[in-house]
C-alpha positions, 0 to 999 in steps of 0.5 A: 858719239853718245852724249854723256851729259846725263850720266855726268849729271847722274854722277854729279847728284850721287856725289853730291848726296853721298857728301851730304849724308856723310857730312851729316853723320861727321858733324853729329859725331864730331862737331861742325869742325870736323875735318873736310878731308875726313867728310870727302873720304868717308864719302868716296869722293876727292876733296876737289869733288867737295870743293866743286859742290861745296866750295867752303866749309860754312856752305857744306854746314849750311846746307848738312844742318838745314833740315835740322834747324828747321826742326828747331824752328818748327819745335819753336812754333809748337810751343808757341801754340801750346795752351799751357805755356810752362807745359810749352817751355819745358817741352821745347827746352827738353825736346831742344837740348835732347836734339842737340845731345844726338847731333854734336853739329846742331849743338855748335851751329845754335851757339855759333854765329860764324856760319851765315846764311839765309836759310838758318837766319831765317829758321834762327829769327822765328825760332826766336820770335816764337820762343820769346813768346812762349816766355813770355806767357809763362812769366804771365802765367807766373810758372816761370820766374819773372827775371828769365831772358830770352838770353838764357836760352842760348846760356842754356844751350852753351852749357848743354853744348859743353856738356855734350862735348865733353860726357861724350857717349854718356851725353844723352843721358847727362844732358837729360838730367842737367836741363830736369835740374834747370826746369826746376830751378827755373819755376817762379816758385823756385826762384831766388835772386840772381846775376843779370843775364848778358846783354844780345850783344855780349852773347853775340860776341861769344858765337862770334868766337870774340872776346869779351874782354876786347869789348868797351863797357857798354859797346852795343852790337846789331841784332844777330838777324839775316839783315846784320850777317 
């Protein structure tokens, strides 16, 4: 009787790349909770098919999205390595939120919480390290304006995420022109008195889907890295 066991594995692998290809192009057309029915069916192969290779949701995210948030982390570190540091921060912003207009999945997977992981954490805590540090040099070269926060990156990343949602096909271009507008506004010599921005742990709550207002004054929460996920 032959063995069937490596055209079993064969069929196994197909499948599996088949729902990766197709969950990728599901959730860059239509979010990270696009249907998992429409992934399997996209992809020719059984909702028990998907189960079986990606046995939840936030597993299949993971595992669609992590090229993709590696990008990011390496798009992080080029800026951090960038001579100029305002040149650095523009660059990244502008590089960063364009990737987020072209893939509706990576634009709700930066500003969300609710997907742990061990390699997204990890692609997640360099990204931020190194662009703190971009920041950083630009406020000490004094290009960008001394009250910006490494908060007010994910603040500007919601806002490009909402944007996203709703310019639908004209995204590209209306995500373009909003982060120009921010860039101007967020030069030192642009600068006027502004609100405080959010503490880490009221953003947190927010990619958490939590309400801020179920929060007590002053509440602190545990930095979003892979040792509190």
């Amino acid at each position: 009787m032959p063995d069937l066991a490596p055209a079993t594995r064969a069929d196994a692998r197909r499948n599996r790349q088949a729902i990766l290809a197709t969950a990728r192009r599901v959730f860059a057309e239509q979010g990270i909770q696009a249907s998992l029915d429409e992934i399997a069916q996209r992809a020719n192969v059984g909702n028990a098919t998907l189960y079986r290779h990606f046995g939840s949701r936030c597993q299949l995210v993971a595992a669609a999205l992590s090229e993709q948030m590696e990008k990011y982390a390496q798009m992080a570190a080029a800026a951090a390595a960038e001579p100029d540091p305002w040149n650095a921060l523009r660059g990244y912003l502008t590089a960063l939120c364009r990737m987020q207009a072209a893939d509706r999945g990576l634009a709700d997977l930066l500003t969300s919480d609710t997907f742990p992981d061990a390699a997204i954490d990890a692609a997640r805590d360099n990204a931020r390290r190194d662009v703190v540090r971009t920041i950083r040099r630009a406020q000490h070269a004094g290009a960008l304006r001394a009250d910006f926060a490494p908060e007010d990156i994910l603040i500007i990343l919601m806002a490009n995420a909402g944007l996203i949602h709703r310019a639908g096909a004209h995204a590209p271009e209306s995500s373009a022109r909003l982060i120009a507008l921010l860039l101007d506004g967020l030069q030192a010599a642009a600068a006027t008195p502004a609100p405080a921005a959010p503490s880490e742990s009221e953003l947190l709550a927010v990619m958490r889907g939590e309400s801020l207002d179920e929060q007590p004054p002053g509440a602190q929460r545990p930095r979003a890295d892979s040792g509190s996920r």
